[in-house]
N, C-alpha and C positions, 0 to 999 in steps of 0.2 A: 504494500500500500504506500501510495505518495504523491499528496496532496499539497496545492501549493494556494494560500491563501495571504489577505494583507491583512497586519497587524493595526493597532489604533494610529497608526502613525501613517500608515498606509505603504512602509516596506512590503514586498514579499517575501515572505517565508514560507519552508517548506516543512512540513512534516512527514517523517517518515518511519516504517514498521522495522523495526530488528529486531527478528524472531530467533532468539540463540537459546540456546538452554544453560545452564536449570533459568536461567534472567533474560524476558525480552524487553525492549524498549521500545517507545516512540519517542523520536526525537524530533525538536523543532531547530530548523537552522534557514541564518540566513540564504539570499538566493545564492549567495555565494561560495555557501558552504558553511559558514562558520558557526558552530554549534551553538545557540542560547539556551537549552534545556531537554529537560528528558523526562518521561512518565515510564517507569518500571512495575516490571509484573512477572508475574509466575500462573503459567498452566497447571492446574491442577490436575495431576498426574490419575486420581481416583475417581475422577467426576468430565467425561468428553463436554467442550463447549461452556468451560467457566474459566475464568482470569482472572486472579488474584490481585489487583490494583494495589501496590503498597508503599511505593516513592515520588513523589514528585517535586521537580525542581528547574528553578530557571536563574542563570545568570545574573549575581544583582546591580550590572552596570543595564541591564537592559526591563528593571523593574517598572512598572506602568505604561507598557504597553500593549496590554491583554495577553499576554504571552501563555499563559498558565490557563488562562479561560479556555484559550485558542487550544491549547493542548486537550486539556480534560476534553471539550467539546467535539476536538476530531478520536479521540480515543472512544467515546462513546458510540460517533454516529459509523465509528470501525466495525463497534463489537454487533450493531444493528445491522449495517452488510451483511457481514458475516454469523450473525446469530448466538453468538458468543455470551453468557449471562455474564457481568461485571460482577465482582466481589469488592467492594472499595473500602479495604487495609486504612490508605491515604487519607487523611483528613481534609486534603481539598476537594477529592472524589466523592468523598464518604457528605461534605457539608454541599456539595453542589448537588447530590442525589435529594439530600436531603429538599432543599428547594427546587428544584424541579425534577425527580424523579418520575411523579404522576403524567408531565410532558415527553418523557423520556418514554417510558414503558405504554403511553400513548404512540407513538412514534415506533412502535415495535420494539424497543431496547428490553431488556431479563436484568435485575438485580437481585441481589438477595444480600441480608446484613453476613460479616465475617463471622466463623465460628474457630474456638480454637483449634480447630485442625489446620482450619487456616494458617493464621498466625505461626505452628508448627512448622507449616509449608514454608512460610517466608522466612522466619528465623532460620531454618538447613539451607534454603538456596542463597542465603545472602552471609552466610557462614565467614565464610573467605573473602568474602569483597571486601577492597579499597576505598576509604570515606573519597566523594567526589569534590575537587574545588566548588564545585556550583553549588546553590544554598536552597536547602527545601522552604518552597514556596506556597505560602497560605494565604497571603493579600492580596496577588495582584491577578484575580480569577474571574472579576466583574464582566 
């Protein structure tokens, strides 16, 4: 998947799928490559068609731009392509469900709240990973 949309500012940026295991992402970067941010997740391995939503983050030289809205937003209308149910880990997934979920799962999209198997989930796939310079982003989601 890769989609190229313009920010509050009216840049283009592109968003796109990295499907790696046990960790995939969506990343948003400029048109020219330059990365501003990433929404991480994990397949759950027990359950075909659910994604574990548990990190999100955007660069904070490029804070109020919609950046993070932009993200969550094409990560959702991803999982609605694809049929994919969201589990949102993430506190900006999890508060953006919150306010418009009823729009979302109108719109075809599947949620359901984390359980701790979840949590289990994420804590083993993110075992090993490196803290990222980019900064986990909760503000700038408008």
């Amino acid at each position: 998947m890769i989609r190229e949309i313009h920010d509050r500012t009216g840049a283009l940026v592109t968003v796109r799928l990295n499907q790696t295991l046990p960790i995939g992402t969506y990343t948003i970067s400029l048109a020219e490559g330059s990365p501003l941010g990433r929404a991480d997740f994990v397949d759950s391995p027990g359950v075909d068609g659910e994604r574990v939503v548990f990190h999100t983050e955007v660069d904070q030289k490029f804070l109020g731009r919609g950046l993070a809205g932009l993200l969550v937003r094409e990560v959702l209308a991803d999982s609605i392509r694809t049929g994919v149910t969201v589990v949102p880990v993430c506190p900006l997934f999890a508060g953006h469900l919150r306010r418009h979920g009823a729009e979302f799962v109108a719109d075809g999209g599947k949620f359901r709240a984390p359980t701790p198997t979840d949590m289990a989930l994420v804590r083993r796939a993110t075992k090993s990973r490196v803290s990222s310079p980019l900064r986990a982003c909760r503000e700038d989601h408008q």
